[in-house]
ZALOBA-211492 format. One record per residue (C-alpha): residue number from 1; x, y, z. Coordinates in pm, whole numbers, plus 32768, in hexadecimal, padded with zeros to 4 digits. Layout:
BEGIN
(NUM (X Y Z))
...
END
This chain:
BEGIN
(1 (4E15 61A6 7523))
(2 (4D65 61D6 766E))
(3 (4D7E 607D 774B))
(4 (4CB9 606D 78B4))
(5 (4D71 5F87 79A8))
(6 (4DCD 5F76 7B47))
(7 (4EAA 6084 7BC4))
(8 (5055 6010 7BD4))
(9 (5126 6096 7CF3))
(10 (51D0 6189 7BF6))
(11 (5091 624B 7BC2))
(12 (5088 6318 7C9F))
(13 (50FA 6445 7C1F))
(14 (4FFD 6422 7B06))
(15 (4EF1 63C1 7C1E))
(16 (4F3C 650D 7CF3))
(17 (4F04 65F6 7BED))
(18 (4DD2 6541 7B8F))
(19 (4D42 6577 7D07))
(20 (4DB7 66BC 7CE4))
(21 (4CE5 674C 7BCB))
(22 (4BE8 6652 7C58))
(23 (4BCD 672A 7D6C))
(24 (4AF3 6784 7E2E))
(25 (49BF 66A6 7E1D))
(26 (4A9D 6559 7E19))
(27 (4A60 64D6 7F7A))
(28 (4B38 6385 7EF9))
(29 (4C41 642C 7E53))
(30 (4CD8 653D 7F11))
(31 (4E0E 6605 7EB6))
(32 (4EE9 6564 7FD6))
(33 (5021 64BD 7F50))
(34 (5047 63DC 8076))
(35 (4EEC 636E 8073))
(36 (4ECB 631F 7F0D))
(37 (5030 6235 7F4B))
(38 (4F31 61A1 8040))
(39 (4E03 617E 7F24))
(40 (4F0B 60F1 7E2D))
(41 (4FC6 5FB7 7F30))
(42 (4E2A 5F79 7F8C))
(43 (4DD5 5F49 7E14))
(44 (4F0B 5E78 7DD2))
(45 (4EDA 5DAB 7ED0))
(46 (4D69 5D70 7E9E))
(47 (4D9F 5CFF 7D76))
(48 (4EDD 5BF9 7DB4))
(49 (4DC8 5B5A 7EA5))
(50 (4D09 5A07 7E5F))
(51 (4BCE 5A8C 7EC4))
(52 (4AB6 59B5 7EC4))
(53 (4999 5A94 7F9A))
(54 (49AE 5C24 7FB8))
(55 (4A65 5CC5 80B4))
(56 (4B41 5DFD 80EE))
(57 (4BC3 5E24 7F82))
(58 (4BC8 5F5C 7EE7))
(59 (4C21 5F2B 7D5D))
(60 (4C9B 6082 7C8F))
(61 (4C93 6081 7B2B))
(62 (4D3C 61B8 7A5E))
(63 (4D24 61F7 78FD))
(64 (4E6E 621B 7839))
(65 (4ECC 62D5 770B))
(66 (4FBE 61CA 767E))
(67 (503C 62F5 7581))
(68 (50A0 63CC 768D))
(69 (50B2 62C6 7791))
(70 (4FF1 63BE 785E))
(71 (4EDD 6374 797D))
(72 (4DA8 6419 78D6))
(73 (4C99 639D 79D2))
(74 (4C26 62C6 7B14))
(75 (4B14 61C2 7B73))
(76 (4AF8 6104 7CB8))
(77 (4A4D 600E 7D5A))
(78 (4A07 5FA9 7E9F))
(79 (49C2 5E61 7EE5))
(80 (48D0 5E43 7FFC))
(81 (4895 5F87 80D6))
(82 (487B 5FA5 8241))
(83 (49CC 5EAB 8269))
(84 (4AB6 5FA6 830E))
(85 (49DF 60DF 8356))
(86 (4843 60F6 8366))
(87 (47B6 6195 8264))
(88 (46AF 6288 8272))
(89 (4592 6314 81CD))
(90 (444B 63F3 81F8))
(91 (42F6 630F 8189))
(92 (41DF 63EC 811B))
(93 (409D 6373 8206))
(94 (3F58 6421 8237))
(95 (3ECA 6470 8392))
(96 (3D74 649E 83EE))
(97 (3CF2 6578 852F))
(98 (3B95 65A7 855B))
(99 (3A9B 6650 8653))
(100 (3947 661B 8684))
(101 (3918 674F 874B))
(102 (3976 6805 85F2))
(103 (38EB 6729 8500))
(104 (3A33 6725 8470))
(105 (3B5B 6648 83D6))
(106 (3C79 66C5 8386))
(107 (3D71 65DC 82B2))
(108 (3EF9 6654 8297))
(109 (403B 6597 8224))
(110 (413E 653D 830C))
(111 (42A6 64DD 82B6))
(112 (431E 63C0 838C))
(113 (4482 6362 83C4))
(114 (44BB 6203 8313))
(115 (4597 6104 82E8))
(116 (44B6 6078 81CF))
(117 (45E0 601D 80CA))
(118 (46C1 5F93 81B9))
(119 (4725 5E20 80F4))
(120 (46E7 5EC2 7F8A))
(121 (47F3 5EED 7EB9))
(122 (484C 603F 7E3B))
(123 (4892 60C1 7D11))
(124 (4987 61FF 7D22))
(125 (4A63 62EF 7D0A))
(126 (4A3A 633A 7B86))
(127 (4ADA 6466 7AD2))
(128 (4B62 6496 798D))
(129 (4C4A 65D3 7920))
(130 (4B90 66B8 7827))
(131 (4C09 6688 76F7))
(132 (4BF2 653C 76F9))
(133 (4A6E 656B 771F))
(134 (4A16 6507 75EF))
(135 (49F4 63BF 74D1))
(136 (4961 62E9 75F3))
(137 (4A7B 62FD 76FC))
(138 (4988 632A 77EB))
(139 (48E3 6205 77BA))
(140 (49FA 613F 779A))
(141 (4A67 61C5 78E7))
(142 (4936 616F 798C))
(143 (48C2 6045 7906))
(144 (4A25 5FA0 7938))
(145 (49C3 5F74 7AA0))
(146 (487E 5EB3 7A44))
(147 (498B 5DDD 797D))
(148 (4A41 5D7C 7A8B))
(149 (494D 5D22 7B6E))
(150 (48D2 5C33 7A76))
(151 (4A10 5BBC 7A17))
(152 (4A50 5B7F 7B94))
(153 (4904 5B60 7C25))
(154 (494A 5A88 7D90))
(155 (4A06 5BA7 7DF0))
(156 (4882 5CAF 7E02))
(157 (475A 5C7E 7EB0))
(158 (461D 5C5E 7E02))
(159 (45BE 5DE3 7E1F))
(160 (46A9 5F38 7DC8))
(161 (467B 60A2 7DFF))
(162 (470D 61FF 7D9A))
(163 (4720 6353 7E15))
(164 (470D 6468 7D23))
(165 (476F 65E6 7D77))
(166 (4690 66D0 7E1B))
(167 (45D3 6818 7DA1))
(168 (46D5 6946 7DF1))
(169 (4691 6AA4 7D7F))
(170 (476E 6B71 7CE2))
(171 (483C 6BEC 7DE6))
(172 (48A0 6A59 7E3B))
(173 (47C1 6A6F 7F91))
(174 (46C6 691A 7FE7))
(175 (457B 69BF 807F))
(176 (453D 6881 80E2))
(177 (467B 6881 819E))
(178 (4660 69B3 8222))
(179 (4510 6963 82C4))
(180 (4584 683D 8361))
(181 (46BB 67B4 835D))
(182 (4788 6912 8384))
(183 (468B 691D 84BF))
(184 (4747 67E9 857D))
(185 (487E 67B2 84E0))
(186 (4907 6927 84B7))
(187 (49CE 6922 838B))
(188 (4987 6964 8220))
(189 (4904 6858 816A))
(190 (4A54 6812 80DE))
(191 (4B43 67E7 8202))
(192 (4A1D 670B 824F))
(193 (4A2F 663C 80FC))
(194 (4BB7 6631 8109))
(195 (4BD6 65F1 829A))
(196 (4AD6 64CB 825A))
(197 (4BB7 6446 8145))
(198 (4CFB 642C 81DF))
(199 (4C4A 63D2 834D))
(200 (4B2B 62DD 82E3))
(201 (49C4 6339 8379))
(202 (49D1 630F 84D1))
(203 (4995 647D 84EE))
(204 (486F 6469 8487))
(205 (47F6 6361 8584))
(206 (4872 6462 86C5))
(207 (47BD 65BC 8636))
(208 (46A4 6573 8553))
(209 (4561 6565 861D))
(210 (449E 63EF 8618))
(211 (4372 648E 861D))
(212 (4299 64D4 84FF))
(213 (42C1 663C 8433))
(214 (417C 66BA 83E6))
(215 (4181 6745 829B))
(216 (406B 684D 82A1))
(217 (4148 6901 83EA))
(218 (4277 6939 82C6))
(219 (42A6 6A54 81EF))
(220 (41FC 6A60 80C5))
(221 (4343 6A3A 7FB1))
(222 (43AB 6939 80C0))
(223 (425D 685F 805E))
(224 (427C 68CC 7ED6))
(225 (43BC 67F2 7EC3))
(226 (434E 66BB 7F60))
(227 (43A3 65B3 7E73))
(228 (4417 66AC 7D74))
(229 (4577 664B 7CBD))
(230 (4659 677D 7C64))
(231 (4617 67E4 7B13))
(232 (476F 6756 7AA1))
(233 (46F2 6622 7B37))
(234 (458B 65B0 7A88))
(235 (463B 6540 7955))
(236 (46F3 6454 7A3F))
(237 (4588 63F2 7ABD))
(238 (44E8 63CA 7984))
(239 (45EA 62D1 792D))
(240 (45C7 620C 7A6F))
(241 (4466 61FC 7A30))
(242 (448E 616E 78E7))
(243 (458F 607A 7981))
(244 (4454 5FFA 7A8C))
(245 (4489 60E1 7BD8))
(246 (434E 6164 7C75))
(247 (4310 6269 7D5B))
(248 (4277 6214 7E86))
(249 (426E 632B 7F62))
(250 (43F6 631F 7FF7))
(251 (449E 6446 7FF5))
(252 (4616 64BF 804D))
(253 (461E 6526 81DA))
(254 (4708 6647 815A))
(255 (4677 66F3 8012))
(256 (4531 6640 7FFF))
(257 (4583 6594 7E9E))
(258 (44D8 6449 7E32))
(259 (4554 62FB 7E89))
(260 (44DE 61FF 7D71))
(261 (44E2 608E 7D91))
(262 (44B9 5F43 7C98))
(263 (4510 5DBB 7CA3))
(264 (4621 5D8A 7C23))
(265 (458E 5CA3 7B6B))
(266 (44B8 5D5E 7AA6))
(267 (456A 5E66 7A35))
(268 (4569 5EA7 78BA))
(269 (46E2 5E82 786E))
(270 (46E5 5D46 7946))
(271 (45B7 5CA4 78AD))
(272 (4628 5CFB 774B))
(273 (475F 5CA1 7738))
(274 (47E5 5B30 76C0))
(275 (4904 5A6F 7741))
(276 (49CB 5991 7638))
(277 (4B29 595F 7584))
(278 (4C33 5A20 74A8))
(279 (4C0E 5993 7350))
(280 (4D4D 59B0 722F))
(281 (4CE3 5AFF 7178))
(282 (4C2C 5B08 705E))
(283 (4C6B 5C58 6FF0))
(284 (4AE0 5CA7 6FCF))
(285 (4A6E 5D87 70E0))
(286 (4930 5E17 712B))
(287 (48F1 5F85 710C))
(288 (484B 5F80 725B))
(289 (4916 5FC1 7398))
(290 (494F 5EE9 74CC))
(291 (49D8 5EFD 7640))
(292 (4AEA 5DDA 7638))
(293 (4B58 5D70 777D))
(294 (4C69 5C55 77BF))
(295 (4D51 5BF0 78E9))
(296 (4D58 5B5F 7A48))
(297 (4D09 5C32 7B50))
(298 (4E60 5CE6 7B63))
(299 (4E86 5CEB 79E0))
(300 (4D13 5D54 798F))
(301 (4CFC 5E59 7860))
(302 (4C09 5EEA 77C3))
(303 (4BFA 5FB9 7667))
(304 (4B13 602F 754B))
(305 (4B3B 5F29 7408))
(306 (4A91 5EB0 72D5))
(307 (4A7E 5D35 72D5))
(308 (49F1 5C2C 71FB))
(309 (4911 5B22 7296))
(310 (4946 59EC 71FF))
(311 (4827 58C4 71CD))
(312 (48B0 57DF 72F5))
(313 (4899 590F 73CD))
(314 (49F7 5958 7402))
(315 (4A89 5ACD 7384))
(316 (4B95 5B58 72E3))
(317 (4C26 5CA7 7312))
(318 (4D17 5D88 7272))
(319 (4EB5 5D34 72D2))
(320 (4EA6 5EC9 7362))
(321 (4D78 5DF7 7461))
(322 (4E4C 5D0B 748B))
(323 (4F88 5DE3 7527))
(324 (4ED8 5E9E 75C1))
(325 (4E16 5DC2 76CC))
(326 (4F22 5CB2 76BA))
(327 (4E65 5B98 7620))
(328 (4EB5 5A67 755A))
(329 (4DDA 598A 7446))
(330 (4D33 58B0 7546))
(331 (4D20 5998 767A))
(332 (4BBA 59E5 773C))
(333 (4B3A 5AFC 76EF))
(334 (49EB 5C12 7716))
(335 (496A 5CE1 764B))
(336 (480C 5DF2 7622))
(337 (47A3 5EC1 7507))
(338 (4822 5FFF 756F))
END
């Protein structure tokens, strides 16, 4: 059975091999032993908190095989951004220049260095092995997040975010790196991506120019990528959309990606999903499938079930259910139709 819960201490051999196949294109989960030891103590201890606003917690979910006992996958999320290091972003505006001399306006984009998402939350750092790409793991991955912020809602803001993966062609290289950041930074987009992971963003802040790029003055693949996800990657977006995020003309300051946005309180999974009790099992389930979650913060699970909704609203589920997320006849628990 495949289970999503937080990260333990003792996964982090299972978490480095994860971030290792991951790699590159997973700014939050590099292949650094000692960092990820960092990543793991932050979750854990984010999640022993009382919280009651948002704040510097960073929460890491995994998805186990509970066959094999194996790590199979990651999802993160960041409680409010901008807490320890500023984040940035390129907005999309429009400038005008015009002449009367000429008789002529001319209208060009411009990206401008923002801080625009700075107290969102984030939703991140999702990746799930091959094989296990398949029977709606990925959704159970990714919608396990939307779960818990429900579940534990005083500890998000009212609005989230995400980052997806820029275009790269076949060869791995970012022309929209190359035309820009490769021009202040001098380093592949890579040792960019990892140094930024282990070293937080402050980088950024010393080399990248505050003044506006004007996007007609870049080279022409550089400009055919703007807001363009990898190819791997628009799956990943379609999915968001679904979920509620909206583009609104953010991109990634390294590889020019999308950065989508929602309430938090709007989001499908969030809005669908009902909140009630563990009911004594009837041993009638439906044929449909749901995302079950259960837990306190520290104990949260998630898995795929069949349940039976019975007329006073409560549910039963299977005793496999049961095990799995830890729950007992009584117990809260969420659930959405898969």
């Amino acid at each position: 059975m495949l289970i999503v819960r937080p990260i333990r201490d003792d996964d982090i051999d299972g978490l480095l091999r994860l971030a290792e196949a991951a790699y590159p294109g997973m700014t939050t989960l590099p292949p650094d032993r000692d960092v990820l030891v960092k990543k793991i103590k932050q979750s854990t201890a984010s999640l022993s908190m009382p919280v009651t606003e948002p704040g510097r917690e960073h929460y890491l979910l995994v998805m186990e095989d509970t066959d094999s006992k194996c790590l199979v996958g990651t999802a993160g999320i960041i409680a409010q951004l901008g807490e320890e290091d500023q984040f940035y972003s390129y907005k999309i505006n429009k400038v005008t220049h015009c002449s009367r001399a000429l008789d002529k306006k001319v209208t060009v984009e411009t990206l401008n260095l923002s801080n625009h998402f700075e107290g969102f939350a984030e939703v991140a750092t999702l990746f799930l092995d091959k094989p296990y790409r398949k029977n709606g793991n990925g959704k159970l991955l990714a919608r396990s997040r939307y779960l818990f912020m429900a579940e534990f809602r005083e500890r998000f803001p009212e609005q989230v975010m995400a980052e997806l993966r820029g275009y790269f062609d076949e060869s791995g290289r970012s022309p929209f790196w190359d035309a820009i950041g490769q021009q202040f930074f001098g380093m592949s987009f890579s040792e960019a991506d990892l140094f930024g992971a282990v070293h937080g963003n402050q980088f950024i802040a010393d080399l990248m120019p505050k003044q506006p790029m004007y996007v007609n003055l870049l080279p022409q693949e550089a400009r055919d990528v703007i807001g363009r996800p990898h190819d791997q990657g628009r799956p990943a977006l379609a999915m968001l959309e679904k979920e509620g995020f909206h583009w609104r003309g953010q991109v990634d300051i390294f590889d020019g990606a999308p950065s989508v946005d929602a309430f938090i309180d709007q989001l499908g999974t969030i809005k669908a999903s009902t909140r009630t009790q563990v009911a004594a099992s009837t041993g009638d389930f439906e044929s449909q499938q749901y995302l079950i979650c259960g837990g306190d913060a520290a104990n949260f699970s998630v898995c795929i079930s069949h349940l039976d909704i019975l007329q006073n609203g409560a549910v039963a589920l299977p005793s496999q259910t049961l095990q799995a997320l830890n729950l007992q006849i009584n117990d809260p628990v969420r659930y959405v139709a898969l």
